[in-house]
N, C-alpha and C positions, 0 to 999 in steps of 0.2 A: 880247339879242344875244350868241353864243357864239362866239368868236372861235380859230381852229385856227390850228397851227404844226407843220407835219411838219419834220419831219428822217432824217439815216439817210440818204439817197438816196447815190450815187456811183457809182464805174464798179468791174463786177467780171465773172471770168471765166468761162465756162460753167460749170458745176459747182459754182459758189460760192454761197455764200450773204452775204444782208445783211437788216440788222434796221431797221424802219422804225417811226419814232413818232410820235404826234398828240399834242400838248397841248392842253385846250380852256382856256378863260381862265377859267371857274365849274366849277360841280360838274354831272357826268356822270350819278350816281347814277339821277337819275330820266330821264336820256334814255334814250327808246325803244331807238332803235339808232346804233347807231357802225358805222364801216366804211370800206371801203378802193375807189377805184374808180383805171380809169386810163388815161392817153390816148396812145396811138401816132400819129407821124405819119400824118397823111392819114384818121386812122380817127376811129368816133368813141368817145366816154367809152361805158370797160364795168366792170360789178360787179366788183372782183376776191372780198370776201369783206366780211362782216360780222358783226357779235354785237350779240343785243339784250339789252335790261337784266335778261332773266330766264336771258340766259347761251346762246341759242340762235343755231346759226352756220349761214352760207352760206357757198360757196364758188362758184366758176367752174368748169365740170366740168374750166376748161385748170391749174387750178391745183391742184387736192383732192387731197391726201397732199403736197404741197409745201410749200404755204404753211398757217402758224397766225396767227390773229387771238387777240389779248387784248385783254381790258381792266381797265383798273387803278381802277375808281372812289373809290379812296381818294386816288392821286396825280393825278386825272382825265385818264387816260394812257388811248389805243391805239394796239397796237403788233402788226405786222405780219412774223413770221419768214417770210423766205423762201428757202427751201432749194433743188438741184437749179435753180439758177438756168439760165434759155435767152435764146437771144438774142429769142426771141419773147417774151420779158418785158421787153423793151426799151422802157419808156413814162417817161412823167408822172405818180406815183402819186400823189392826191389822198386825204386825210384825209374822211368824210363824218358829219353826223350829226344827228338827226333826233331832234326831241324828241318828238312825237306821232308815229302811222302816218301820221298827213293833215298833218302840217306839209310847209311846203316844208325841204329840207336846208340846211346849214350847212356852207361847204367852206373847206377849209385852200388854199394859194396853188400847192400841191403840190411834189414831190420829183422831181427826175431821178434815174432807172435805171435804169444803160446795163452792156446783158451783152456784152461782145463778148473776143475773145482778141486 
């Protein structure tokens, strides 16, 4: 059992940026994929971006060139820059991670991030 803890979330203004991290409670190294997903009111949970263990990333096509994913497998940290911050990125961002392709995922309790001026 892999236990998440994001942090980072808070309120910032169009234009801005803020830095979002996932701690897992073991070692990352061999998990498949890590990632980032996130939840708006009224809507439902969407990918915002991910990295698997051999370093290979997704993105949201609403996010790509804004937002970068890391991962830390030595400190068992990902972490989540997002830049050119909009109010449409205004969600619930939730840590994810997946130790096999066919496992079910492993989620953090998530972060509030609220863009507004």
């Amino acid at each position: 059992q892999v236990q998440l803890v994001e942090s980072g979330g808070g309120l910032v203004q169009p234009g801005g940026s803020l830095s979002l991290s996932c701690a897992a409670s073991g070692s990352i190294s061999s998990i498949y994929s890590t990632g980032w997903y996130r939840q708006a009111p009224g809507k439902q949970r969407e990918l915002v971006a991910t990295i698997t263990r051999d370093s290979i990333t997704t993105y949201a096509d609403s996010v790509r060139g804004r937002f970068t994913i890391s991962r830390d497998n030595a400190e068992n940290t990902v972490s989540l820059q997002m830049n050119l911050l909009k109010p449409g990125d205004t969600a619930v961002y939730y840590c994810n991670m997946r130790k096999f392709p066919w496992s079910s995922p492993y989620w953090g309790q998530g972060t509030q991030v609220t863009v507004s001026s």
